[in-house]
N, C-alpha and C positions, 0 to 999 in steps of 0.2 A: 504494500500500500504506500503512495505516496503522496505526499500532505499536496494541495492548492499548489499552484505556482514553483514547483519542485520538479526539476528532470529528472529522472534515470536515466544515467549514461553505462550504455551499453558492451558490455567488457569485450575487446578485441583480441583477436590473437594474429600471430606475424606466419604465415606459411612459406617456406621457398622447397621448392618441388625442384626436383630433378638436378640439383646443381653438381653433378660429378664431373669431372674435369673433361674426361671424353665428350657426355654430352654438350657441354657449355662450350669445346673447341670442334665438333661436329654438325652441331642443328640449331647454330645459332648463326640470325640475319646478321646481327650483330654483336662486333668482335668484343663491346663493353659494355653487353650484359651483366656480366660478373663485378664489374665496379659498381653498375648504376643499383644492380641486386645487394649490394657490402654497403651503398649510403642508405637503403629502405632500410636494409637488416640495422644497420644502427640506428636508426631513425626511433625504430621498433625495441630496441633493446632499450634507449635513453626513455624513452616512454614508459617504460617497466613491462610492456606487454609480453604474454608468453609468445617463445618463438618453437615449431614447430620444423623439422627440418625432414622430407619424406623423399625417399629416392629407388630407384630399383633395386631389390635386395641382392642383383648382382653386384650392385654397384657401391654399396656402403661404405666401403671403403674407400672412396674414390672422390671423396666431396671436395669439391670445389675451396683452396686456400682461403681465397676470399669469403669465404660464406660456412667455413666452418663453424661446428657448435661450440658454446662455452656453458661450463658449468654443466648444470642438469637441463641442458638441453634435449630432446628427446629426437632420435634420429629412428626412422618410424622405414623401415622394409615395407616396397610391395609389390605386386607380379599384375596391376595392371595400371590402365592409364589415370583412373582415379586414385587421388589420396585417399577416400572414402573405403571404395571397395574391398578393398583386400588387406587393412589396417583397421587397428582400434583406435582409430584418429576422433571419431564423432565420440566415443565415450570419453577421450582426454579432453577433450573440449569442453564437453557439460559438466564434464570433475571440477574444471578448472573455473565454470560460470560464463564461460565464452557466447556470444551470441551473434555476434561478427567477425568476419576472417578477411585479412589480407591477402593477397595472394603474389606471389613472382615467383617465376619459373620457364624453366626451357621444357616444352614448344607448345609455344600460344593454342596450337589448334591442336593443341594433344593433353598431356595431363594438365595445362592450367584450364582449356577448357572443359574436360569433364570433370574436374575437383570445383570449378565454379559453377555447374552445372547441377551436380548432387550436391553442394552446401545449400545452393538455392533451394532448391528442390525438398530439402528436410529441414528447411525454414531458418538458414543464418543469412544475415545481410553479407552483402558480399562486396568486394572492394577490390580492384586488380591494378596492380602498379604497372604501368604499361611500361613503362621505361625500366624496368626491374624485369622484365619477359623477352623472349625474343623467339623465333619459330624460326625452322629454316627457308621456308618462304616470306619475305618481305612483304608480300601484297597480300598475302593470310595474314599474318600479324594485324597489317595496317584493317584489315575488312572484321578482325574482331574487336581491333582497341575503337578504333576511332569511326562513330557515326558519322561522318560525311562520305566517306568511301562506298559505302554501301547504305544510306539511309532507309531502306526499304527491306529489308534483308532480316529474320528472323533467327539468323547464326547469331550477330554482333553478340559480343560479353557484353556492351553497354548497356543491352534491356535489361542485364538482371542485375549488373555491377557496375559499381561506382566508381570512375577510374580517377584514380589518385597518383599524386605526383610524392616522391620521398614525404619531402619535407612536412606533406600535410599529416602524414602515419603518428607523427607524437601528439596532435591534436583528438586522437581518435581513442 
């Protein structure tokens, strides 16, 4: 319950998917994903928000310098394109009070969109730092971050996520 005039601000948490250093120097448009992904991720940590870190569980090893975990961060295995699917990512979220996720990751039109897909979908706000993303086609990227490429088009992440730039993730 909360009194008149009183927000509830909705606890966020940081996702970055797929950062292993293969992927991040193979299926990415671009080559400074991994910086623009390292100022969200800090953006995210100075904020206090929980950071989540999910990658192929071939791949666990292989995280990306830049975007490696600290602390009890939680490095989350899984065998398909969703973070959701094949991880107990949605139970660490509601453990933790999460109700909105950020999102970056390598490839736009692969697991950032079905993990932005199924958060939607099981009811968290959703938030995609486009510049923290990158897909190995450039013009998939651009036709899911940014509604003017495609305004008509029922793929765009923008119908269901918010796209955010670094800097705004510690307001969140």
């Amino acid at each position: 319950m909360t009194l008149a005039g009183q927000e509830t601000k909705t606890r966020t948490a940081f996702l970055a998917l797929d950062f292993a250093t293969y992927i991040v120097e193979n299926f990415s448009h671009d080559a400074a994903v991994a910086e623009h992904a390292s100022k969200a991720l800090a953006s995210a940590r100075a904020a206090g928000l929980p950071v989540f870190h999910v990658l192929h569980e071939a791949m666990l090893g292989q995280i990306h310098p830049l975007l490696a975990p600290v602390g009890d961060e939680p490095v989350l295995g899984k065998t398909t394109l969703s973070a959701f699917a094949s991880t107990d990512l949605h139970e660490l979220l509601q453990a933790s009070g999460v109700g909105r996720i950020v999102i970056a990751g390598v490839a736009t039109s692969g697991t950032v969109l079905s993990t932005a897909r199924w958060a939607y979908d099981i009811g968290y706000e959703v938030a995609v730092c486009a510049d923290a993303c990158a897909d190995p086609d450039a013009q998939a990227h651009a036709a899911l971050v940014e509604e003017s490429v495609f305004p008509k088009s029922w793929l765009g992440l923008w119908r269901i996520a918010r796209m955010v730039q670094p800097a705004e993730i510690q307001a969140m």
